[in-house]
N, C-alpha and C positions, 0 to 999 in steps of 0.2 A: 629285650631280656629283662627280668626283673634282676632286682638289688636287695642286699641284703638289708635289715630291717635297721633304721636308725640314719642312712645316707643319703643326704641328701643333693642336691645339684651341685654346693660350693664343693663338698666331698668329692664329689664325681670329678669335676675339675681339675682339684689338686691332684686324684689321681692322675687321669689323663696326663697331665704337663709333667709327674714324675715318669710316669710308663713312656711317654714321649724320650725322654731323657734318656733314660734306660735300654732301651731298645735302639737307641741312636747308638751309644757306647759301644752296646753288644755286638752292633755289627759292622763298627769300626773296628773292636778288639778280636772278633772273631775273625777278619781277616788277616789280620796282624799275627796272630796264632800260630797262623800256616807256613810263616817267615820265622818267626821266632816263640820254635814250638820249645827250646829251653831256657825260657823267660819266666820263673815262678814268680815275678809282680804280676805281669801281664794277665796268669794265668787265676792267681785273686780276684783281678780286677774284675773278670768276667765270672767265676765264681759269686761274686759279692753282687753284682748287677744280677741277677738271674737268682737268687734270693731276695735279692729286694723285691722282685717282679712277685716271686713266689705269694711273697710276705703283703705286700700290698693288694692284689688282687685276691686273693683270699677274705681280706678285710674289708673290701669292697660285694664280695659274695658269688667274682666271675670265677668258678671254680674249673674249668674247663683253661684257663691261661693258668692258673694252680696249678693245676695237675701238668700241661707243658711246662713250662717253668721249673715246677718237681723233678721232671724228667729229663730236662737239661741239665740240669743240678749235680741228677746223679752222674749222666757222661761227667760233666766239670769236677766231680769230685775223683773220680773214677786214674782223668789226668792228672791232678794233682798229686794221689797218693801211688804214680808208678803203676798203675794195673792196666792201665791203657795207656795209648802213644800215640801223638797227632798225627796226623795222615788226611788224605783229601775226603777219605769217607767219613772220619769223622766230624771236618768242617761243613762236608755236605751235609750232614743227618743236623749239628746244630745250626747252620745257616735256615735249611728248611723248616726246625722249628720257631725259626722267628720270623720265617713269612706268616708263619701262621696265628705269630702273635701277633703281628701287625692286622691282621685281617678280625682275631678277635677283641684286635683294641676299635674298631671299625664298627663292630656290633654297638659299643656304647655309643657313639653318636649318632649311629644310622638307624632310626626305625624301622625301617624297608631293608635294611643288611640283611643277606641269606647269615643262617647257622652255620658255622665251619665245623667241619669235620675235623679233629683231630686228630684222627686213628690211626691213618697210614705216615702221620710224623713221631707218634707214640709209638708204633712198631719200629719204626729206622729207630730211632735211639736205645730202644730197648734190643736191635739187633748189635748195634754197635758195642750195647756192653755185654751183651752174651760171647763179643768177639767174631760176629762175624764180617767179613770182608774190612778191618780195622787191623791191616797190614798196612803200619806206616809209610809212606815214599816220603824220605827226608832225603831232601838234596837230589833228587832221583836215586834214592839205593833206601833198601826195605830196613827199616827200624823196628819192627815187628813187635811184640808186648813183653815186658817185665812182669811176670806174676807169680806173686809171693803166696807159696805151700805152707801149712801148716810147720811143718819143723822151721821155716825160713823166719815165720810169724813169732815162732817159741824163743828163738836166737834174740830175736828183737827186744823183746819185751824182759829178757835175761841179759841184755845186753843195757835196758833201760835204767832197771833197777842197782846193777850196777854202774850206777851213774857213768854208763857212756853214750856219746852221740848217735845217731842214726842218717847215715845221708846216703841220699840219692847221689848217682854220678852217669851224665851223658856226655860220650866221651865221641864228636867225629872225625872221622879221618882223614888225609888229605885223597880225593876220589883220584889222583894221578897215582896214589901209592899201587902197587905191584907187591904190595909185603902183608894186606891187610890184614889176615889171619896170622901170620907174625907179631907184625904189632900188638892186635891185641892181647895175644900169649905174653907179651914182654907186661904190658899193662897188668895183665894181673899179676907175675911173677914180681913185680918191681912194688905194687899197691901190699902184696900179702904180708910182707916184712912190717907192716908199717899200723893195717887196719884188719878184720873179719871181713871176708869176702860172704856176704849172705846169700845172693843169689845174681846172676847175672844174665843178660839175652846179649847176642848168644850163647848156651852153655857152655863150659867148660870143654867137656865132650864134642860139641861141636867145634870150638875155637881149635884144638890139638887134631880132629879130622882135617883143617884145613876150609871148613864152609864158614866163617863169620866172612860177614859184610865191612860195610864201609863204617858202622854207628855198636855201639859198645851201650850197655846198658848196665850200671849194679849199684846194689844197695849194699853198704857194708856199715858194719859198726867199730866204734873205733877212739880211743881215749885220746888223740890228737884235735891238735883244731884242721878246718879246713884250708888255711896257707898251706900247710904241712902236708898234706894233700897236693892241693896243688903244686906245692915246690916238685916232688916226685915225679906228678902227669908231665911238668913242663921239661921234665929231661931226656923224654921219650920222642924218638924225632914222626915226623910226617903227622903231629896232632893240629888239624882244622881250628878246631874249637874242645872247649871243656864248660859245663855246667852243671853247678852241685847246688840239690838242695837239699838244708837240714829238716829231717825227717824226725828231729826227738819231740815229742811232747811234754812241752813243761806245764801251760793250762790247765789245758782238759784233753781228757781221749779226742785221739782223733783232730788236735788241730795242729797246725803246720808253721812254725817260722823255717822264712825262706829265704836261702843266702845264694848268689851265684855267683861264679867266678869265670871266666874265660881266659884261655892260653895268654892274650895280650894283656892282660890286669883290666880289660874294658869292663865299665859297668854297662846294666843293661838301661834298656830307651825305655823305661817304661814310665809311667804318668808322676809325676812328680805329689805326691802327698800332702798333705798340712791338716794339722790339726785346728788351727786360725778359723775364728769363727769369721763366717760370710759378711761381707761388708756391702753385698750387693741385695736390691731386690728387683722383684718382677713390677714388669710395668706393659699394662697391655700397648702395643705396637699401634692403635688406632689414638692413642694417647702421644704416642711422640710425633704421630704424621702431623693433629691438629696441634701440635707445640711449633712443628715446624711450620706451618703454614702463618701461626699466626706470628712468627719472630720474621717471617719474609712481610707481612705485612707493617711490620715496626721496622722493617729495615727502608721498607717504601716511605711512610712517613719521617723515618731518618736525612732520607733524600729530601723531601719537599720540604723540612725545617731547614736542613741545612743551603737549598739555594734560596728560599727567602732570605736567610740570616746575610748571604751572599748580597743578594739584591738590595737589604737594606747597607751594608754596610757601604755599600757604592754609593749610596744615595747621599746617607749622614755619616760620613768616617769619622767626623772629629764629635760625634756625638759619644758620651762615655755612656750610655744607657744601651747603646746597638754596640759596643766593643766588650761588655759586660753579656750580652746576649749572645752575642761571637763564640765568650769562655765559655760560657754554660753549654752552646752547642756543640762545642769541639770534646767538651766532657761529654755530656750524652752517646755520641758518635762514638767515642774509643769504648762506653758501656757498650750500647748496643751491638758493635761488631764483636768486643766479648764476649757477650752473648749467644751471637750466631756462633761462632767461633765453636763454644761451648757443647751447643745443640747439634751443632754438625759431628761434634765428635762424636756425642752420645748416640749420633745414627751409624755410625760409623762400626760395621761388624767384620772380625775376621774372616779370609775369604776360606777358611778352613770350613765353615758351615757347608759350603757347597763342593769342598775338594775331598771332604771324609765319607763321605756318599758314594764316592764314586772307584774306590777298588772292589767293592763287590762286584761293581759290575763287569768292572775288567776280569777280574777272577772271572763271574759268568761267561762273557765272551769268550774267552782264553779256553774253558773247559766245553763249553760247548763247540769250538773247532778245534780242537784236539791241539794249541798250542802253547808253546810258554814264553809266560810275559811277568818280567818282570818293570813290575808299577811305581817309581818312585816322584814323591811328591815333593817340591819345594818353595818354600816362601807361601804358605800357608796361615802363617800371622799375618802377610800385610793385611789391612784393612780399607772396605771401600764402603759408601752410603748401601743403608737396608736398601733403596729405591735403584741400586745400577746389580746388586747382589742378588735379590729374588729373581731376575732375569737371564740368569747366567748359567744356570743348571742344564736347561735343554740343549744348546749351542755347545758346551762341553761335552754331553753326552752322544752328540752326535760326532763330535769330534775323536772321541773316543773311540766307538762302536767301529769307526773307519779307522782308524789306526789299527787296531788288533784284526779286524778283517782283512782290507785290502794291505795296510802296511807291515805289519808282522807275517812274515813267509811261517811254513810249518817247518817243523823241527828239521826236519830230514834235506827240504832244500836250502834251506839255511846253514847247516853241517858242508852241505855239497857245492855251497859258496864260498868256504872257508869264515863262517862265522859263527858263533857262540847260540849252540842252541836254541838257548832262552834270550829271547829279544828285550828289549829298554823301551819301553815308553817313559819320558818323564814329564811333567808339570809342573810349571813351576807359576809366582806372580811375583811383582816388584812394581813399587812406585817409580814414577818419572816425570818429574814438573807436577801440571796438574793429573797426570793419566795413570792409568792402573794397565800396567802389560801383562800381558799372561800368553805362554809360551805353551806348547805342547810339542814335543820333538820324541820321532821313533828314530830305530836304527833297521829298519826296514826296506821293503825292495825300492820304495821311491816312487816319483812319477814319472813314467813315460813321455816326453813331448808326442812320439810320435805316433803311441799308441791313442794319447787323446785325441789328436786330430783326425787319427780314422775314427775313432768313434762318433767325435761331434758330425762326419760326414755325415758316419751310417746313421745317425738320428735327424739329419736335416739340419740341422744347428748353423751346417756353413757348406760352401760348396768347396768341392775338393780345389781350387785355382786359391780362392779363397784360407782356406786354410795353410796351405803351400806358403804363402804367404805372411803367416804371424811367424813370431820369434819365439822360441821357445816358454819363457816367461809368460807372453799372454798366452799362450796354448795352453800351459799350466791355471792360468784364473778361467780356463773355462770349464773348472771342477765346478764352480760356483754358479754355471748356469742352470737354470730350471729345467728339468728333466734329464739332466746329464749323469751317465753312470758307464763303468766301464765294467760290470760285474756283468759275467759271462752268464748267470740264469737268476732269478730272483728267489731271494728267501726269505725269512723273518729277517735280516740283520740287512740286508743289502740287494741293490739290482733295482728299487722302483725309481731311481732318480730325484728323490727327496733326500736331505740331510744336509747338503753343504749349500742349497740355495736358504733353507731354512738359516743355516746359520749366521751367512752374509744375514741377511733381513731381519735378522733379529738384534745381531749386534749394532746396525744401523739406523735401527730404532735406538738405540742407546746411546745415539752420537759418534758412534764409533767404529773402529776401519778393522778388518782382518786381510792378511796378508799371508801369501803361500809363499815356501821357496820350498825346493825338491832336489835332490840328485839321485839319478835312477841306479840302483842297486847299494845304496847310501843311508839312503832315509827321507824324510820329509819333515821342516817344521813351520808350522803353523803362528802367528803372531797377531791376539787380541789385542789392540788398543784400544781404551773406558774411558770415557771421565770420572772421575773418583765421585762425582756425586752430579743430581740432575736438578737439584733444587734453588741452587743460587753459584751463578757464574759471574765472574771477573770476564767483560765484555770491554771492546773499543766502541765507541759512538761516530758514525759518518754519516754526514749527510750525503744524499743519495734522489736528485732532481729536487729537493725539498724534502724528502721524508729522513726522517731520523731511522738508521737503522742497527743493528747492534753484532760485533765481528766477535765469538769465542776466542781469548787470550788461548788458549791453546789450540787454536788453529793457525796462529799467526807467527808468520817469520821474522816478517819485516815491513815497516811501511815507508815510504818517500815520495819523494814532489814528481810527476811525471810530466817531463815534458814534452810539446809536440812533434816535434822533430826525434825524437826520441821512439816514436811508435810505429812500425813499417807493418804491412801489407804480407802476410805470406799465406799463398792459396785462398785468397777470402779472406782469412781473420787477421784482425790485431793483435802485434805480439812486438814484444819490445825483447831486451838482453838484460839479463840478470845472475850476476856471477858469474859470467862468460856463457850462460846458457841462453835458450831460447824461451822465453817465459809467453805462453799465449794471456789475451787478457780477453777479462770480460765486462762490458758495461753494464749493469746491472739494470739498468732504464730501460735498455732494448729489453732484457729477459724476463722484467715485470710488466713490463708496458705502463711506464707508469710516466714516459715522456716521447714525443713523436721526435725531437730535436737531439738525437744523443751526438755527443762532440759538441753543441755550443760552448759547452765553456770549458772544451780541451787545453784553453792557455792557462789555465788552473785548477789543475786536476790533481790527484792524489791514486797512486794504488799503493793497494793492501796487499802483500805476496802471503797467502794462507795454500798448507801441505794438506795432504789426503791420502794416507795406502801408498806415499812414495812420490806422489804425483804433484805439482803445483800449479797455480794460476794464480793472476795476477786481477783483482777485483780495482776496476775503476771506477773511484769514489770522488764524489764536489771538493767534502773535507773533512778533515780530519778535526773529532771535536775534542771528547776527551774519552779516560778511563773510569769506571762504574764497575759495582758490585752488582748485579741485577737478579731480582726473583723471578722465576723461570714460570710463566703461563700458559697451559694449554691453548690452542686456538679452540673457540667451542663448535660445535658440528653444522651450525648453524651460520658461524661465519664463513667456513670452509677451509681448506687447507689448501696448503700454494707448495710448488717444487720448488725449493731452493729457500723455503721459511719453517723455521725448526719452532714457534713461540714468538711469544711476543712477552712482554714486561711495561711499567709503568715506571714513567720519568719523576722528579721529584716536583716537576712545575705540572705535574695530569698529564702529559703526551703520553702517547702507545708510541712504544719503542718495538718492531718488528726485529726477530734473532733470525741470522741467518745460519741454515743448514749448510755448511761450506761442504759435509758431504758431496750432498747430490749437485750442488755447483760444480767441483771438481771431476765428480763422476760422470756428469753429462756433457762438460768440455771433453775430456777424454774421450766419451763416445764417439761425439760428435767429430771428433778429429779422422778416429779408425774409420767410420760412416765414410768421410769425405776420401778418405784414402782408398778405401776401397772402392768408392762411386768412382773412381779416376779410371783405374781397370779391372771394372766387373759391368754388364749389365744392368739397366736398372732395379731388374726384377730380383735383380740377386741379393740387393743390399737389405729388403727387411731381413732376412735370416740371421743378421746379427743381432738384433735387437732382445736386448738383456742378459748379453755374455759382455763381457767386463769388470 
């Protein structure tokens, strides 16, 4: 598409990264909206965004996002000034026209982009302010529109001049009341002493027939301030909530300062302000990856100065030229890992980037199966590296998509189980040591043991003896097998047996374990554990037949001396006792092949007790060397990649230090156990069918 005359590429840019921005807000604040539809910050906020959009595309020459923009504008202004009332049609008609900004923001980078049609989003908006189907559902009960008549207008502006106020007032009710058309009678009998009742929904006429609802709407004028007000609304009993905005224009026509109040004195959530000019700037992202790459390689030659300075020091200790060289290294060392220190924070982003994305979508799902869900998010500040965060979006969204499907029941079975309509999805994250947790918990029908087990039958997954046989717990992680689904026909959202094997395998490409627990007609929650970052770990060093290998500090329990007599025999494997449990171990040398003789030198041995998803083994190692900061390396394609090797790193004397994946170490003991258990009584032929449920 052409540009308008004088813009050039850096132009095109800054757009783009603001309309980025803008369009992110919009469709954070438009869901927000829907929750807190009498929040006049809130409703600025997205007001002011969707003029920028206006303003800036315009300027750039895309008149076709002008004109949507325009038209959103007018809904936004439409709620702000009381002539319209949020409702789901109206977040439909603005949600949909910012798909279709997104798609027009799409034409500027894409040459080959089809032309978006605007028309049929230009119509919904323009339907919505002509009024139609823009019958609010607040709370489930209809809030319908406040619309100010000519005489209401005349009142106003007579009420203006005589210097008094103008406010808006949404008043709702408690939905157990039994009184509502009362109440509101008493509201305005108790407000009229006090202020000019202008206009109100429902009317008057309606309120004394006995038909208002649960939500009160009016606009009065009035020489009091709004405490004064308030003090009034808060002595009327069975009142939910109260929120008032001032409606006088001191400016200019037509602008809005906006006060609210609620029954509890709570202020409202909405984005916090500052006039403080920005202390921040942009920095493209392929600019801080090669910063980090290159401080991992200063932190490599950190190493190699610091064990020469080692090695000379041993050599000539009473020399003061090598104890002088000691200081100098030990200062460098506390720079450089400042440094890192430094660099790592800067990578370091709120996990909110990827958790504010995603109520649209639950809204989506929720409205496309006819249920209610309510979304709430927490710990959306912690922060973890850009490199473990860009990863995290899909594995969420799937996790999602199955929550609201299979785990939130519809309204009416949900009612019929004696529970709350509208269901709880929550999210939350939180640091712990080095890891990033992140929760998702419903209050939902749960999982079935023993409906998964017929299912993994009816798919082949496991044979019915077999099955019989697990515990509840592992029948539950066989959500996570490939091809496993328990959806009775398939649709867009569910039924082909993809989502939760995607999710394992993705998180475990990150280092990291997910964990189910369930209780059937309860709910289900879900548990990510991350490393907070994938670029430089705090590792153990053992030797391992001769090879230097490297143990993630957060994988690890505990380590100690093992000795021989210490190590028994049970079913085939090596397993010794650890905190009165049964610890299986593994020798590493058998499972690399990297020695024919494993056990010679069992009289001095070391294991390493490292967790997984709940699970432990015990890794036996030659010896224990020491603790290392290590920069994390791909293995390259050409070397090839090994089960149970996550990377490799360089030591500060040149050696390749290999990192171990204690994942898939701990995941294939585990297999390999259930395999053998089951080989004891089943068939031979029966045992592949388990292969990749665990």
């Amino acid at each position: 598409m052409e540009l308008a005359g004088g813009i050039n590429q850096e132009d095109l840019k800054l757009f783009l990264q603001e309309a980025d921005e803008q369009i992110q807000l919009l469709d954070e604040d438009i869901i927000r909206l829907e929750k807190e539809a009498a929040n006049p910050e809130l409703l600025q906020e997205i007001f002011r965004a969707a003029h920028t959009l206006k303003g800036s595309s315009a300027m750039v020459g895309h008149q076709r996002m002008s004109e949507l923009a325009h038209a959103m504008e007018n809904v936004l202004d439409g709620l702000r000034k009381g002539t319209l009332a949020v409702g789901p049609s109206v977040v439909d008609a603005l949600l949909h026209g910012l798909d279709m900004m997104r798609l027009l923001r799409k034409e500027l980078v894409q040459a080959d982009a089809p032309a978006t049609d605007i028309t049929t989003a230009l119509k919904e908006l323009a339907a919505v302010m002509q009024g139609d189907g823009t019958a609010a559902e607040t709370s489930g009960s209809k809030a319908g529109t406040l619309a100010l008549g000519e005489e209401a207008r005349a009142k106003i502006e007579k009420a203006r001049q005589e210097g008094k106020r103008v406010y808006r007032l949404v008043v709702a009710l408690d939905k157990e009341s039994s009184w509502a058309s009362v109440r509101c009678f008493q509201i305005i009998q108790e407000l009229s002493a006090l202020v000019e009742i202008v206009a109100s929904h429902p009317s008057r006429e309606e309120i004394e027939s006995g038909n208002a609802g649960f939500d009160l709407q009016l606009v009065v004028t009035a020489g009091c301030t709004d405490s004064e007000i308030m003090k009034v609304l808060n002595g009327v009993p069975e009142i939910a909530s109260i929120a008032i905005g001032d409606l006088t224009a001191t400016d200019a026509p037509g602008k809005e300062t906006v006060n609210r109040g609620t029954a509890g004195g709570e202020k409202p959530q909405g984005r916090e302000e500052t006039t403080r000019i920005s202390q921040s700037v942009r920095v493209d992202v392929t600019r801080l990856d090669t910063l980090m790459e290159q401080v991992g390689e200063l932190v490599i030659g950190r190493n190699q100065i610091s064990q020469i300075s080692r090695m000379l020091a041993n050599k000539y200790h009473d020399d003061d030229l090598v104890q002088s060289l000691n200081d100098c290294v030990a200062q460098m060392s506390k720079i450089v890992s400042m440094l890192q220190q430094d660099v790592m924070s800067i990578r370091l982003l709120p996990i909110e980037i990827v958790f504010n994305t995603l109520p649209r979508l639950v809204r989506d799902v929720a409205r496309k199966l006819n249920k209610k869900v309510d979304f709430i998010i927490e710990g959306q500040e912690t922060e973890v590296d850009r490199s473990v965060i860009e990863h995290l979006k899909d594995p969420l969204m799937h996790l999602l998509r199955n929550a609201v499907d299979h785990g939130i029941e519809p309204p009416e079975e949900r009612l019929a189980s004696g529970k709350p309509e509208t269901g709880t999805v929550c999210l939350s994250a939180y640091h712990h040591e080095d890891n990033i947790i992140i929760t998702l918990q419903d209050d939902g029908r749960g999982i079935d043991p023993k409906k998964i087990r017929q299912s993994a039958v009816k798919k082949g997954l496991l044979t019915a003896e077999a099955a019989e046989r697990l515990s509840d717990e592992e029948a539950i992680n066989l959500i996570f097998a490939s091809g496993f689904s328990t959806a009775q026909k398939v649709t867009d959202l569910s039924g082909r047996g993809v989502g939760l094997d995607v999710v394992k395998t993705n998180v475990e490409l990150l280092g990291g374990s997910v964990a189910v627990t369930s209780e059937a007609g309860r709910g289900t929650t879900f548990t990510l554990t991350l490393p907070l970052t994938l670029a430089i770990i705090p590792a153990l060093l053992v030797d391992i037949g001769g090879a230097i290998c490297a143990v993630p500090l957060s994988s690890i329990v505990e380590s100690n001396k093992l000795k021989v007599q210490d190590i028994k025999t049970v079913r085939g494997r090596e397993v010794t006792m650890f905190r009165g449990n049964v610890l299986p171990l593994l020798r590493l040398e058998e499972i690399f092949g990297w020695s024919d003789d494993a056990g010679e030198n069992a009289g001095a041995e070391y294991v390493v007790v490292v967790k997984y998803a709940g699970s432990q083994v015990g890794l036996v190692v030659d010896a224990l060397l020491e603790q290392q900061e290590l920069v994390v390396k791909s293995l390259d394609h050409f070397v090839g990649g090994s089960n149970g090797i996550t990377g490799a790193s360089i030591l500060g004397d040149g050696r390749v230090v290999l990192i171990l994946d204690v994942a898939s170490l701990v995941r294939n003991s585990v297999m390999e156990r259930r395999l053998r258990a089951v080989e004891e009584n089943c068939p031979g032929d029966e045992v592949p069918l388990l292969e990749g449920v665990g």
